[in-house]
C-alpha positions, -999 to 999 in steps of 0.1 A, spaced: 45 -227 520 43 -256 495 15 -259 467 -7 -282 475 -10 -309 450 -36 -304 422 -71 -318 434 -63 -313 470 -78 -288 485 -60 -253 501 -61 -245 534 -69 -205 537 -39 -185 549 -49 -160 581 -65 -129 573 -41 -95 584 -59 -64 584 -47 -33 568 -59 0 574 -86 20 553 -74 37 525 -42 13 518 -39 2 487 -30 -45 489 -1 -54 470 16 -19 470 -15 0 446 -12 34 452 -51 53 451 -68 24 456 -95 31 484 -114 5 501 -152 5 494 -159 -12 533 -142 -1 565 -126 -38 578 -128 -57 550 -104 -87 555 -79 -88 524 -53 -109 522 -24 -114 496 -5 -141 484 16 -158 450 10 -191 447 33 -207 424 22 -212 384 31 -242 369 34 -239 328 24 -203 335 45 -177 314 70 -158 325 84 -194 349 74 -187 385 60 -154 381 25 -151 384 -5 -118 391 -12 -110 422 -49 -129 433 -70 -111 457 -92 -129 485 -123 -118 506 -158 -130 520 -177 -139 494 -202 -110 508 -178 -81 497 -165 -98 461 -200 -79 449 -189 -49 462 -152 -41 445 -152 -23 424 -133 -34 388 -101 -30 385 -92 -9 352 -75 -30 326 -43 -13 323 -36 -21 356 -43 -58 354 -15 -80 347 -15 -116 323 -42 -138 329 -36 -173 345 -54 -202 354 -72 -196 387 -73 -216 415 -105 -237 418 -110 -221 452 -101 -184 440 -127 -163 433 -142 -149 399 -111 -128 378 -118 -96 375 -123 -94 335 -143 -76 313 -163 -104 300 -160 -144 282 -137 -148 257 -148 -159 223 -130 -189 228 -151 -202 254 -180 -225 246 -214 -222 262 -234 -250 273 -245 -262 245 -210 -273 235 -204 -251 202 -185 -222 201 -202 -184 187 -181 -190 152 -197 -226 148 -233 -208 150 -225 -180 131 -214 -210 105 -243 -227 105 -270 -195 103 -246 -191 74 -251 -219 56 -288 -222 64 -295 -188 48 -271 -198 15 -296 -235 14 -330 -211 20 -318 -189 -9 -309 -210 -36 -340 -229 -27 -359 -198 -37 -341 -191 -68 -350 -226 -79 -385 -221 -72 -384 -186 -92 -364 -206 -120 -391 -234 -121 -422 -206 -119 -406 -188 -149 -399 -218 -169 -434 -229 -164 -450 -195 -172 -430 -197 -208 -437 -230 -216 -475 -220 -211 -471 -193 -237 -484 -203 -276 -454 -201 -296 -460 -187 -329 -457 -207 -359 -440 -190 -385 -471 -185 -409 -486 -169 -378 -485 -129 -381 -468 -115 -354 -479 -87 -333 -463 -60 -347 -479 -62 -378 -512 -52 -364 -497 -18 -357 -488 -12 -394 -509 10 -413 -531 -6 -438 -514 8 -474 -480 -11 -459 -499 -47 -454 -508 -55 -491 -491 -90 -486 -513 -97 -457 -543 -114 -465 -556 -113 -431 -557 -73 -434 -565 -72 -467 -596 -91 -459 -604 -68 -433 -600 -40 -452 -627 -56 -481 -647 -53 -453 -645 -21 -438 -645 -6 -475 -675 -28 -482 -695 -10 -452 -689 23 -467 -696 15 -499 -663 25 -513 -649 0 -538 -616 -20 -533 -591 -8 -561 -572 -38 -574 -531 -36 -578 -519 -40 -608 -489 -61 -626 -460 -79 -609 -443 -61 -581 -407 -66 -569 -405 -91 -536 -387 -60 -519 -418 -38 -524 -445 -65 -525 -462 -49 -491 -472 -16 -514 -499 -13 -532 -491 -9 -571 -517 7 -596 -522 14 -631 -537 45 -644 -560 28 -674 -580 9 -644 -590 36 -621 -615 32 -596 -642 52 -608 -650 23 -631 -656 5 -599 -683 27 -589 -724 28 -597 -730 66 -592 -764 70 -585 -762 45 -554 -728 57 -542 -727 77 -507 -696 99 -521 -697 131 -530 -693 140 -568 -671 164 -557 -649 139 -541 -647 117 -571 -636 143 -594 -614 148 -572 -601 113 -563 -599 103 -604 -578 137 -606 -552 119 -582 -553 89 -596 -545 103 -630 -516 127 -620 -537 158 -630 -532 173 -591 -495 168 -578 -473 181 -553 -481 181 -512 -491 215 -513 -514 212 -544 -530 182 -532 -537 197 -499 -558 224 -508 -578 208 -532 -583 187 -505 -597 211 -482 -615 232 -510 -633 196 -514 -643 195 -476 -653 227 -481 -679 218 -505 -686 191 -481 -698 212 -452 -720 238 -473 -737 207 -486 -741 187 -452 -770 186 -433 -772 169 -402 -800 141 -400 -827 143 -373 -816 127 -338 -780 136 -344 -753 161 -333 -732 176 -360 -703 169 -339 -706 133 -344 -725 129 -375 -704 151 -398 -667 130 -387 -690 99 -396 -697 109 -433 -665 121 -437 -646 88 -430 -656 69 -464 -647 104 -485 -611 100 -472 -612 58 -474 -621 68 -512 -591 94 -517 -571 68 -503 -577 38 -527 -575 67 -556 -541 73 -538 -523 70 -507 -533 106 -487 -496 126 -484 -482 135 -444 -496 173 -457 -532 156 -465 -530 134 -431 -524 165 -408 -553 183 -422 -575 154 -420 -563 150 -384 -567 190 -377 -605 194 -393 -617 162 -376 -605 178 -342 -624 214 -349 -655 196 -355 -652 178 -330 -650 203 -310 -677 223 -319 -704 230 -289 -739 219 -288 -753 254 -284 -744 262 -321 -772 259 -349 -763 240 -377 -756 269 -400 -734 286 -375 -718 257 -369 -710 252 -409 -697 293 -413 -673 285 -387 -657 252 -402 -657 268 -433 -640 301 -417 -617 277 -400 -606 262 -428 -599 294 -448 -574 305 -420 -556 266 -422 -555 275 -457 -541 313 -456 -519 303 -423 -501 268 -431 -494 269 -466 -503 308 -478 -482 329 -451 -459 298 -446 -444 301 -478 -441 337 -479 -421 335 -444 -400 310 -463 -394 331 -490 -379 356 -470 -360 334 -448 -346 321 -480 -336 352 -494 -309 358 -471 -291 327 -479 -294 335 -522 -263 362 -534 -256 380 -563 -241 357 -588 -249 322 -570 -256 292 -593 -285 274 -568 -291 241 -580 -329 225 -579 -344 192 -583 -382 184 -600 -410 208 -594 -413 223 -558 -435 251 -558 -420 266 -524 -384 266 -541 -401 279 -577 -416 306 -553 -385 313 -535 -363 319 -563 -389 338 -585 -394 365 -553 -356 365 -551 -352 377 -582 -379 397 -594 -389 411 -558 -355 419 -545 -334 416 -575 -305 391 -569 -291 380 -605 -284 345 -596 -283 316 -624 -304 279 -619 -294 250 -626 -327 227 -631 -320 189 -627 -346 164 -639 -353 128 -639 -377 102 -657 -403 93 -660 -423 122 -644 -398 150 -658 -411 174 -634 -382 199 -638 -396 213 -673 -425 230 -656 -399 242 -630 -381 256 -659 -408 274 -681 -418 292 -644 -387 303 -642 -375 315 -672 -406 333 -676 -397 356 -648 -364 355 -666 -343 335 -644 -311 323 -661 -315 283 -663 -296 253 -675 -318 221 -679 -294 189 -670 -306 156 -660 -300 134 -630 -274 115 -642 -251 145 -650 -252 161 -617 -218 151 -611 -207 172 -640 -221 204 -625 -214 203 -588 -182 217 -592 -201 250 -598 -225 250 -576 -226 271 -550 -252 256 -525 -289 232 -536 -319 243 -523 -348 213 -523 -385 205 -517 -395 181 -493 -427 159 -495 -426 154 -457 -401 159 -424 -400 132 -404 -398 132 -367 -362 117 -369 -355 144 -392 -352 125 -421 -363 143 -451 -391 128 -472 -391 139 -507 -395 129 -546 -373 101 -556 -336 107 -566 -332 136 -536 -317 121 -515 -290 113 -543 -287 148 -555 -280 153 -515 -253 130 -515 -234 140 -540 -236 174 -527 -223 164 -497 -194 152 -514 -186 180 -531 -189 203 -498 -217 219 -514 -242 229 -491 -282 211 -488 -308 236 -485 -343 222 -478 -376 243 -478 -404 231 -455 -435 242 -439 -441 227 -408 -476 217 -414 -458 187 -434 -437 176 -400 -446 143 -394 -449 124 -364 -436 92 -383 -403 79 -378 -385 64 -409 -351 54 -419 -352 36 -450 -377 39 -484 -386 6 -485 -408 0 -457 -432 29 -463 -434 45 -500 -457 46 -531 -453 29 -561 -466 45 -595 -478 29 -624 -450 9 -638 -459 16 -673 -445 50 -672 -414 33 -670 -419 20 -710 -400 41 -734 -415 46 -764 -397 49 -797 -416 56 -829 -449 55 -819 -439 17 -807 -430 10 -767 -399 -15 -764 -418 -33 -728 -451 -33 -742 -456 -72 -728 -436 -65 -699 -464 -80 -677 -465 -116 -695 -430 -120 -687 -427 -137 -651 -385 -124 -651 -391 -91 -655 -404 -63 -625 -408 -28 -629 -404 -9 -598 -415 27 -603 -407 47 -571 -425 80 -560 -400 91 -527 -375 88 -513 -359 96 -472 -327 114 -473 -308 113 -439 -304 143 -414 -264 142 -416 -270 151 -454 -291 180 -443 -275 213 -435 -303 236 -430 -337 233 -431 -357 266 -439 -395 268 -424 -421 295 -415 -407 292 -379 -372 299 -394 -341 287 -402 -337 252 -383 -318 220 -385 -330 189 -388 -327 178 -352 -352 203 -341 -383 186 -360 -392 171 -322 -391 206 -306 -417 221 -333 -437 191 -333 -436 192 -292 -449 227 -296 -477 219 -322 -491 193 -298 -490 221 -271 -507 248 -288 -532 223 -304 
């Protein structure tokens, strides 16, 4: 039969029955869903089709029983082709992508455009977030640079000398207190200018009327004491302290209306602003500050007031006989296992744990170990180490600083003091340590420090210039036949002294550090500090 031209409609060949169960075209297992369905069979010729005149086979039925037939599975399908406008729907499993709906724009075009429309609703809200931030930072002040900045106000007060703003409001705190200001003295150098600076001949007691004062007579002997370098050392000044508070308590009584809790902490505060303008308090002083003011605070209610004093006073007997008393004694034998027979142990200034140390070593166990004492101006500490220790007849040699490098090479290991451990485990200690250290570690000679860890410090400090204490810089003048060679130092704008009282020697210097809790290195100052916070 000839194909009809395209547009003109086909006439519909006869229907020819088949029998149930026979598959059209030839398909074998192909079952019919309806008994007499009318099928019918034919090629039609496919023009541009592929494959020239070959074509797939196109079934026809009653529209009625298209519903019914089930899909054919695709492997059995053959290429698609153009159907007939009066064919029925191909059996296919669903529109190609290709195909546009109604609306004229194919499923890629929208996914395009949802695209871009959420790209444009994003970068419109990261230029709103731009603009809000830009806004919110040009609202901020900006600080001018005669402004302080904020982290000044978390200095301590003895580092903000240059400050007037915290100088003026320490005039006034002192000023409610009733404990005079002590005025620095002389030129400092611009490096150290944020210390305080003071002279011995102008000490604060001249300051003070002492009939009206509200301090204690006990803590102005004991204040000028400081100021005058009668008391030194951490350990010395630390239990006069406490001996002080001491006589403190026994004299208190607690004012009607008020709890001894709160009360006693308030008189105490002006006692240690005093101490403090005599001298900067040490890290020792500062943790038994910090320790007493916690006991009384915690004192209960119930007690009387004379109960309440026995037991500060017992409680400070056992901070006493516990911290420095036993602590040093557990040092001592800590130490000894690290001191042989013939050793030559150098030591620096006056520590009274090392002069401890090596007197128990030797007279107590009886190691025969030589000394080698090294001093430094303008305190010249190291002669009272000596006459200590050759009194227990100790085998010394007295050199100065500046010849250590001359005696290294027989030395067989330094053992140090330390003023303070900081939490980094930097080791706070008289000036010219962390020299002596040094060296040492050049040499290969090992650095021995002796601590108690009532001195660990919470602080964290790198450097000595940003926390230290200056001493009076005329100790500095030499004087030579009865006649000093800076005696007008102070009238001549070009010239500074800078007398230094510490010094922070780094950890890496450090090989051991021996305390009551045992032998240690510097990286475990954290751990033991952790712990004190615990058991406090």
């Amino acid at each position: 039969e000839a194909a009809p031209e395209p547009g003109e409609p086909r006439s519909r060949p006869p229907q020819q029955r088949q029998p149930c169960g026979e598959a059209p075209g030839g398909l074998a297992g192909w079952e019919c869903p309806q008994a007499g369905t009318a099928l019918s069979r034919e090629r039609p010729p496919v023009r541009g089709g592929h494959g020239g005149t070959s074509g797939m086979s196109h079934l026809s039925a009653p529209e009625s029983s298209w519903s019914s037939l089930p899909r054919v599975p695709a492997f059995l399908q053959g290429p698609r082709l153009a159907a007939h406008p009066t064919s029925p729907p191909a059996l296919a499993d669903g529109p190609n992508d290709s195909e546009k709906p109604t609306g004229g724009k194919s499923k890629a075009e929208l996914r395009a455009e949802r695209r871009a429309k959420q790209e444009a609703e994003r970068a419109q809200k990261q230029a709103k977030k731009a603009e809000l931030s830009q806004a919110a930072t040009a609202a901020k002040p900006r600080l001018t640079p005669t402004e302080p900045q904020s982290v000044v106000k978390r200095l301590p007060e003895h580092v903000q000398v240059d400050d007037p703003a915290a100088q003026r409001k320490l005039a006034k705190k002192l000023e409610r207190q009733q404990v005079p200001l002590r005025q620095d003295y002389g030129t400092k150098v611009n490096l150290f200018s944020h210390l305080h600076q003071y002279s011995r001949k102008k000490p604060l007691t001249q300051q003070m009327s002492i009939p009206s004062t509200v301090i204690h007579p006990a803590v102005v002997r004991l204040g000028l004491q400081y100021s005058q370098g009668i008391i030194n050392g951490s350990n010395a000044r630390c239990i006069a302290l406490l001996e002080v508070f001491k006589q403190l308590i026994r004299d208190y009584s607690t004012p009607p209306n008020e709890e001894l809790s709160r009360d006693l902490v308030a008189k105490l505060k002006p006692h240690i602003s005093f101490l403090n303008q005599c001298r900067p308090l040490s890290a020792s002083m500062g943790n038994a500050i910090k320790f007493l003011k916690k006991e009384i605070s915690c004192l209960p209610d119930t007690l009387r007031e004379e109960e309440a004093k026995e037991k500060l006073q017992d409680t400070i007997d056992k901070y006493l006989r516990e911290k420095i008393l036993l602590a040093a004694e557990a040092i001592s034998r800590s130490a000894f296992e690290k001191i042989n027979d013939k050793d030559v142990i150098l030591v620096y200034g006056c520590s009274s744990l090392v002069n401890r140390t090596l007197c128990d070593a030797h007279v107590k166990k009886g190691r025969a170990f030589r000394v080698i004492v090294v001093d430094s101006r303008p305190r010249l500490e190291g002669r009272e180490t000596l006459r200590r220790l050759v009194r227990k007849g100790i085998h010394c040699t007295y050199v100065m600083i500046n010849a250590i490098s001359y005696v290294l090479p027989e030395v067989s290991k330094v053992l140090l003091g330390a003023h303070a451990l900081l939490a980094n485990g930097s080791v706070m200690s008289r000036v010219g340590t962390s020299q002596i250290a040094l060296v040492s570690k050049a040499y290969n000679v090992p650095v021995l420090v002796c601590c108690e860890t009532y001195k660990f410090c919470e602080r964290v400090q790198t450097d000595s210039f940003v926390s230290n204490e200056l001493d009076d810089p005329d100790d500095l003048i030499v004087l030579r036949k009865g006649q000093a060679q800076l005696g007008g130092w102070a009238e001549n704008k070009s010239l500074r002294l800078l007398n230094l009282v510490y010094d922070v020697t780094p950890p890496d210097l450090v090989d051991l550090v021996i305390t009551d809790l045992g032998m240690i290195p510097c990286t475990s100052v954290p751990v033991v500090l952790r712990v004190k916070n615990v058991d406090q």
